[in-house]
VOBA-250386 format. One record per residue: residue in one letter; x, y, z of N, C-alpha, C, O in turn. Coordinates in steps of 0.001 Angstrom, whole numbers, plus 500000, padded with zeros to 6 digits. Example, Ala and Ser with C-alpha at 12.3 -4.5 7.8 and 13.67 -1.06 7.14 Angstrom:
<donus>
a513190494310507800512300495500507800513200496700507800514236496681508465
s512850497750507080513670498940507140512900500030507870513409501138508039
</donus>
This chain:
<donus>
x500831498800500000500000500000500000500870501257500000500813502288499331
x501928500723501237502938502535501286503513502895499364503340503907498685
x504354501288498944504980501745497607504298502173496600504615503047495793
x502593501046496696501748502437495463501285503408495422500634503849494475
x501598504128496777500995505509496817499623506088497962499443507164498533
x498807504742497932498058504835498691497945505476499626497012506264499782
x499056505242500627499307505859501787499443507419502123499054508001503136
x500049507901501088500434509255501018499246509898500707498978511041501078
x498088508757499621496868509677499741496106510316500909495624511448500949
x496091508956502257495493508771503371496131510474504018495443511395504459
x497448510423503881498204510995504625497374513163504162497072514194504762
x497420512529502588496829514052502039495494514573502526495247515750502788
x494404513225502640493477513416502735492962513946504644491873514162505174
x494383513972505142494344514156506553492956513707507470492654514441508411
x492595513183507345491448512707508642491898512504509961493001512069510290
x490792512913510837490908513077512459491828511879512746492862511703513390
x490989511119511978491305509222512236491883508002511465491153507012511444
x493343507901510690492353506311509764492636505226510822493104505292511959
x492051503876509818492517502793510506493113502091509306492746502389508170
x494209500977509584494650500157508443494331498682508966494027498456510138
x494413497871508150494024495942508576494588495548508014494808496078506925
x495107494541508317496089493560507459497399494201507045497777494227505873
x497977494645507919499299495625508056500139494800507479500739495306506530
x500434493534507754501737492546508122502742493401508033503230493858507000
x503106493651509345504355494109509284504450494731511111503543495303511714
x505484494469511509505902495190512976506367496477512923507426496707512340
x505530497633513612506269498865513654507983499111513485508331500077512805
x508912498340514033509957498821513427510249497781511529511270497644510855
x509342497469511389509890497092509724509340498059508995509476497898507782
x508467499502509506508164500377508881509117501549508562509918501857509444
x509121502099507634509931503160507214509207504578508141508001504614508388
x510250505765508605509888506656509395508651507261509095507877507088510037
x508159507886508190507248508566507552505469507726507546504400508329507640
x505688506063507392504739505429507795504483504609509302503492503924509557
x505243504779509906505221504365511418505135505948512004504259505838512861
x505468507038512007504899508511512573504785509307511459505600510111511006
x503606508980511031503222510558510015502983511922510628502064512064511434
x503590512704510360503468514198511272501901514537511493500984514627510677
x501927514656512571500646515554513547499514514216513749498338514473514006
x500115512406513568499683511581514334500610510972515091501835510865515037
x499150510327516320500013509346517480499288508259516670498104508123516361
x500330507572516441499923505661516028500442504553516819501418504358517544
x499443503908516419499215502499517128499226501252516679498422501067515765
x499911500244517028499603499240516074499685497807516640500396497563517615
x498945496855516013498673495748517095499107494844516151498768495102514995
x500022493467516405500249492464514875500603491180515575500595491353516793
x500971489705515151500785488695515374501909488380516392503063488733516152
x501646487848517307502608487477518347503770486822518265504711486913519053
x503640485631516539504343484904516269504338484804514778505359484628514112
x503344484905514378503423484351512423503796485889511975502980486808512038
x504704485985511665505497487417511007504494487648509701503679486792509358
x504633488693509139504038489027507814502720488554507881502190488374506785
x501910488252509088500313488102508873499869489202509603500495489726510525
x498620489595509116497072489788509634498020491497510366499107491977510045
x497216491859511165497987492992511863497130494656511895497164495136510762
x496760495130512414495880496536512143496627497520512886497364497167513807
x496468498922512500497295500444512706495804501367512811494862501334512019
x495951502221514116494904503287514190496291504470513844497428504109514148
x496122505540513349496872507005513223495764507917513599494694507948512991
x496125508828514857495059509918515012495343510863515585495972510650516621
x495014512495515197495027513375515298494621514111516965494855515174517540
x494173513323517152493409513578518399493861511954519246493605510786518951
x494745512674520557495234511371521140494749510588521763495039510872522926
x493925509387521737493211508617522799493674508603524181494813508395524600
x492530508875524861492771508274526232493410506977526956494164506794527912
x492803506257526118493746504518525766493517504141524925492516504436524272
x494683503040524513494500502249523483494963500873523800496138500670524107
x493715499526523712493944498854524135493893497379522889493250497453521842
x494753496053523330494744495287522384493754494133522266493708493621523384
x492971493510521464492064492081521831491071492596522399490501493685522458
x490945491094522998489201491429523041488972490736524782488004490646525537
x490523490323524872490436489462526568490395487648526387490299486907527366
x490469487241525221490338486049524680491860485605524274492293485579523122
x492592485257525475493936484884524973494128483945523915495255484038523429
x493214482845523262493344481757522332492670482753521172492587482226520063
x492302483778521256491970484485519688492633485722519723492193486554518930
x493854486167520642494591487480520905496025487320520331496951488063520653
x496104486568519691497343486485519297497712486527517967498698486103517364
x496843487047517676497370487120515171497037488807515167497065489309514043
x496748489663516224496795491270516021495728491414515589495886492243514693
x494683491143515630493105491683514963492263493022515336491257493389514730
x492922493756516565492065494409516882492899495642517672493906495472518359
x492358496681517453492779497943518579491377498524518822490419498595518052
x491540498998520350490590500026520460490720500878521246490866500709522457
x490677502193520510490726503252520946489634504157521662488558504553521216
x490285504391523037489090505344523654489362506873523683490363507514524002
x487975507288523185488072508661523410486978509401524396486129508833525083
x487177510564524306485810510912524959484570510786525024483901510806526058
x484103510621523701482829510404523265482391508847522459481276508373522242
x483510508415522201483328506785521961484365506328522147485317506918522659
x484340505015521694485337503946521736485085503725520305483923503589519923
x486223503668519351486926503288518150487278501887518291487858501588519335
x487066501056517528487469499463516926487665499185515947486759499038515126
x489327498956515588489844498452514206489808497323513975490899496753514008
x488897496701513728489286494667513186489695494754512246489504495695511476
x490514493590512012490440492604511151490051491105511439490664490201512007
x488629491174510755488461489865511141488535488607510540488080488681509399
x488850487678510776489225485985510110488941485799509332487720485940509256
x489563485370508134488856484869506605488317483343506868489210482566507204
x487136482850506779487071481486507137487468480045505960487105478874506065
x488147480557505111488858480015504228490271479258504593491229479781505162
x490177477977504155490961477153504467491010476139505170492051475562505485
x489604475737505567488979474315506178488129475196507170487857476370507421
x487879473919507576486953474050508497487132474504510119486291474867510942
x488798474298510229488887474843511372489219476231511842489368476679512979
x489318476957510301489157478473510088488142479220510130488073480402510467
x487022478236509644485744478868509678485430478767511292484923479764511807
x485671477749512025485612477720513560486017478789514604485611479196515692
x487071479055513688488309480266514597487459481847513994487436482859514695
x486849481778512671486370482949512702484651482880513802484279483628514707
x484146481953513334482877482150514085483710482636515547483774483849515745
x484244481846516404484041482189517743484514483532517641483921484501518116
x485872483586516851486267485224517081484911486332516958484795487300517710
x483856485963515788482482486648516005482162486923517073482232488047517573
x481785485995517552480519486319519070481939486472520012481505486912521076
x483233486344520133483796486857520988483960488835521267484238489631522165
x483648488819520116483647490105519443482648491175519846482819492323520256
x481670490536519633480197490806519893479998490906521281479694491936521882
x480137490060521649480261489968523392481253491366524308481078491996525351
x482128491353523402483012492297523886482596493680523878482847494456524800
x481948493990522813481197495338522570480203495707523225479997496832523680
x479296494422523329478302494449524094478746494801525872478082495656526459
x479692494200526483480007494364527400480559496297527666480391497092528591
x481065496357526661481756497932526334480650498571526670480401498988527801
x479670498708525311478258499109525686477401499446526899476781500484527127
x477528498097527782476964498063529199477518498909529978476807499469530812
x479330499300529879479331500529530507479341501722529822480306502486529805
x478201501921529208478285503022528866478819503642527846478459504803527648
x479670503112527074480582503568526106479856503625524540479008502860524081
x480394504609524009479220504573522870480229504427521780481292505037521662
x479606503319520839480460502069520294480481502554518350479506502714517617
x482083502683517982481920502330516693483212501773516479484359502082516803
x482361500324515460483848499550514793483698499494513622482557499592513172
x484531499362512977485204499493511582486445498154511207486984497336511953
x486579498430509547487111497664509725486923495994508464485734495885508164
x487524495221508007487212494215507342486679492883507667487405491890507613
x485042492802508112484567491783508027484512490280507729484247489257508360
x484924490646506346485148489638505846483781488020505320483738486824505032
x482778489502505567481610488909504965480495489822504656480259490865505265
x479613489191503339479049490454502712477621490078503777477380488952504212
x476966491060503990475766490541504988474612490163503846474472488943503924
x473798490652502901472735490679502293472986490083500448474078490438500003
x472326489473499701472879489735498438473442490701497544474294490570496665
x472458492215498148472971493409497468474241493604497808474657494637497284
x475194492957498585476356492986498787477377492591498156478491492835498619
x477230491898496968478387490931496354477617490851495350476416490600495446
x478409491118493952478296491070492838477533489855492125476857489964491102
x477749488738492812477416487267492587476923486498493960477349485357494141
x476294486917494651475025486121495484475411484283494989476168483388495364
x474323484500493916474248482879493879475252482356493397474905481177493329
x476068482403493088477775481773492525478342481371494099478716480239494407
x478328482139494699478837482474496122478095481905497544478773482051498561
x476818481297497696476367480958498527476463479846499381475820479662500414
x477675478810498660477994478197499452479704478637499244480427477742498807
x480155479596499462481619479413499666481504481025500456480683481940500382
x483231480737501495482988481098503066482671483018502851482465483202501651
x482646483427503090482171485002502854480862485597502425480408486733502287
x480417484286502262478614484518502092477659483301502681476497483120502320
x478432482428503744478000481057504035476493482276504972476405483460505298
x475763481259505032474025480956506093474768481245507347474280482332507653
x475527480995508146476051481074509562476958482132509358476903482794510395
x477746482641508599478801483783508776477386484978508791477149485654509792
x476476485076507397475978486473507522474568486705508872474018487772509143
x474285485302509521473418485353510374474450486240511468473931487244511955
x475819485936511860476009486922512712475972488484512595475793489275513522
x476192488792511176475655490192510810474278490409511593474143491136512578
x473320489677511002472279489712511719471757489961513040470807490689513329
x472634489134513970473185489451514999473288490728515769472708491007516819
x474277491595514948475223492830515333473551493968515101473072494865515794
x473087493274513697472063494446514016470916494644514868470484495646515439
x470473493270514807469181492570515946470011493723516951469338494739517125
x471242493726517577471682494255518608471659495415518892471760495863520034
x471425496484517177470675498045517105471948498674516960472171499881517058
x473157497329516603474638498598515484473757498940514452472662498534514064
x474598499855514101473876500501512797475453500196511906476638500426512147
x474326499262510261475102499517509050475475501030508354474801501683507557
x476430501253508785476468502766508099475983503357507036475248504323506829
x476722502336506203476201502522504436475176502430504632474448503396504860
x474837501355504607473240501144504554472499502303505568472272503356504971
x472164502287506726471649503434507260471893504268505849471433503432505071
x472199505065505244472540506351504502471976506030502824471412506892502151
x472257504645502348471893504306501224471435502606501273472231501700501026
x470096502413501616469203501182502026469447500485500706469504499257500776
x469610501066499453468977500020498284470215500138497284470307499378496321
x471260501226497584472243501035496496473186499775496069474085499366496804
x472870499187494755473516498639494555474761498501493667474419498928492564
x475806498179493632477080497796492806477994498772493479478822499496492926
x477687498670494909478832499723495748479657498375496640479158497803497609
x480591498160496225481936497289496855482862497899497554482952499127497562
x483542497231498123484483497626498757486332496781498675487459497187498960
x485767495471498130486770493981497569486238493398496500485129493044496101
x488048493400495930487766493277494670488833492076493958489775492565493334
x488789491144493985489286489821493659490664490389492467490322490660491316
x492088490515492853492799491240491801493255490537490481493517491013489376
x493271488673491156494031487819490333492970487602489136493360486961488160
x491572488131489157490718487942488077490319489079487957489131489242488237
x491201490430487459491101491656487412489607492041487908489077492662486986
x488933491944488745487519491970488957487236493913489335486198494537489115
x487953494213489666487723495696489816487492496455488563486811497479488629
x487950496092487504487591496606485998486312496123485936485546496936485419
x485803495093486275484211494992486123483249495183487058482022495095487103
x484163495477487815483351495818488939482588494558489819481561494643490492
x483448493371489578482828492414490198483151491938491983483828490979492353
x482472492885492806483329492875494154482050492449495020480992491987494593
x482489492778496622482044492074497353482078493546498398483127494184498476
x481156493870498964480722494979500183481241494059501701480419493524502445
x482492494033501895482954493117503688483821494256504320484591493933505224
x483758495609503905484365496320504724483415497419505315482685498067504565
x483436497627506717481855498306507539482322499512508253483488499640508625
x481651500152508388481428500762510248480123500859510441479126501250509834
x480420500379511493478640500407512821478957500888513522480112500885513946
x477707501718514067477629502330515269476833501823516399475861501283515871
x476741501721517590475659501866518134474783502555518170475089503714517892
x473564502361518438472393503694518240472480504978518558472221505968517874
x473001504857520031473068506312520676474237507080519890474594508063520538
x475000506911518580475144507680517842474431508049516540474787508888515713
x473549507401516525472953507289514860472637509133514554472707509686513457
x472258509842516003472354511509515531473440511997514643473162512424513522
x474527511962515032476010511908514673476441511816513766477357512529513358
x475568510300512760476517509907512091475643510865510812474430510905510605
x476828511623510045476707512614509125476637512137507798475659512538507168
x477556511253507108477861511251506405479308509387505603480469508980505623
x478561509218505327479863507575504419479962507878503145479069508294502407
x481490507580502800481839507151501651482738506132501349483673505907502118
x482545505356500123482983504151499143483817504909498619483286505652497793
x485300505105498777486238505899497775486684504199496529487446503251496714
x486170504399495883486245503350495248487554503579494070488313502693493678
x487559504560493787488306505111492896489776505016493306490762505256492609
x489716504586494673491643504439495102491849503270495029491101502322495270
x493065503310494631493991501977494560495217501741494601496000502598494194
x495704500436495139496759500401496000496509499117496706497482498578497234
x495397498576496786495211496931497614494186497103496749493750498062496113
x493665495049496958492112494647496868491016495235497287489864495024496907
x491648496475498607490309496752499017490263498770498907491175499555498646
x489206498948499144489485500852499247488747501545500325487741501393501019
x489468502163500187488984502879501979487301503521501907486646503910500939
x486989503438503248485938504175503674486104505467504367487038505691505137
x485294506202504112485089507902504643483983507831505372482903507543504856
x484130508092506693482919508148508011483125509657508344484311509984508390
x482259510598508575482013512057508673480681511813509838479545511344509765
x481724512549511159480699512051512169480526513413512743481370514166512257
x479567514147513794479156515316514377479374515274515688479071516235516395
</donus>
């Protein structure tokens, strides 16, 4: 992402906040300029042991009160999936969450990481904290989500049990951002399959989110699909909050 440019866009486009997922990489294998970009404090959480996997970075303008790692689940705290940042008025959550690809005992490790997840927020919630996470899913919730529904319904990113926990998160009164803002648009992605040039056709998949909890839904102003950047499979989101 840093060598195609990407980064420097993030950097132009200055926001209060970003978040990155799937870093692979340990703060010192970063070059100066992407481990402290001027006028952020960054953060970064990555695998305890498998080098070059999985891994997420908050950069922000405004310094959290804390920033903390996981979710309290030492058997799912160890591949870097998560930061969260507290501020005054919420708590920030960067996932990356589990691709369930690659048997069956991946799809296992992502479900529980789900409801470990869920649980965790929910608990956040209970005191009080008013909740938004972000971040790569890693599953489209609805058909209007993915270019190909029925091609896709039995393989892992659109399985019956991955998008019921979507279901889940909302039964629970997160709010889909996008959706909150645009209920019916369709052919808005966010992943885009590179080895079958699928972004020229636009053949992608909507698995990257932010939810809120309710008691912000006043707040939330404004989302965007920058679809037009590139630099990874996937392209950033724009959250404009009050």
């Amino acid at each position: 992402m840093h060598k195609k440019g990407a980064f420097d866009w993030l950097v132009k486009e200055n926001p209060d906040i970003f978040c990155l997922q799937e870093t692979k990489a340990t703060p010192d294998q970063l070059p100066p300029e992407v481990r402290n970009p001027d006028g952020y404090a960054s953060y970064f959480s990555h695998p305890k042991e498998k080098k070059g996997y999985s891994g997420v970075a908050i950069y922000s303008h405004i310094k959290p009160i804390m920033v903390t790692e996981g979710i309290g689940k030492p058997e799912l705290d160890d591949e870097g999936r998560i930061l969260s940042a507290h501020f005054k008025d919420f708590v920030l959550l960067n996932v990356y969450f589990p691709n369930g690809g690659g048997g069956p005992e991946r799809l296992d490790y992502k479900l529980r990481y789900y409801d470990a997840f869920l649980s965790y927020i929910e608990r956040l919630k209970r005191e009080g904290k008013h909740i938004i996470f972000t971040g790569d899913v890693n599953t489209a919730h609805t058909e209007i989500d993915l270019a190909r529904p029925k091609e896709n319904a039995q393989n892992t990113g659109f399985l019956p049990i991955e998008r019921a926990w979507l279901d889940k998160v909302v039964s629970k009164g997160y709010i889909d951002v996008f959706r909150h803002f645009y209920p019916d648009t369709k052919d808005a992605y966010t992943y885009w399959d590179m080895k079958t040039f699928a972004r020229a056709r636009n053949v992608g998949w909507r698995i990257d989110y932010f939810f809120a909890s309710p008691d912000l839904q006043k707040r939330l102003k404004s989302i965007h699909i920058n679809s037009d950047i590139e630099g990874s499979d996937h392209c950033p989101l724009t959250l404009t909050i009050g």
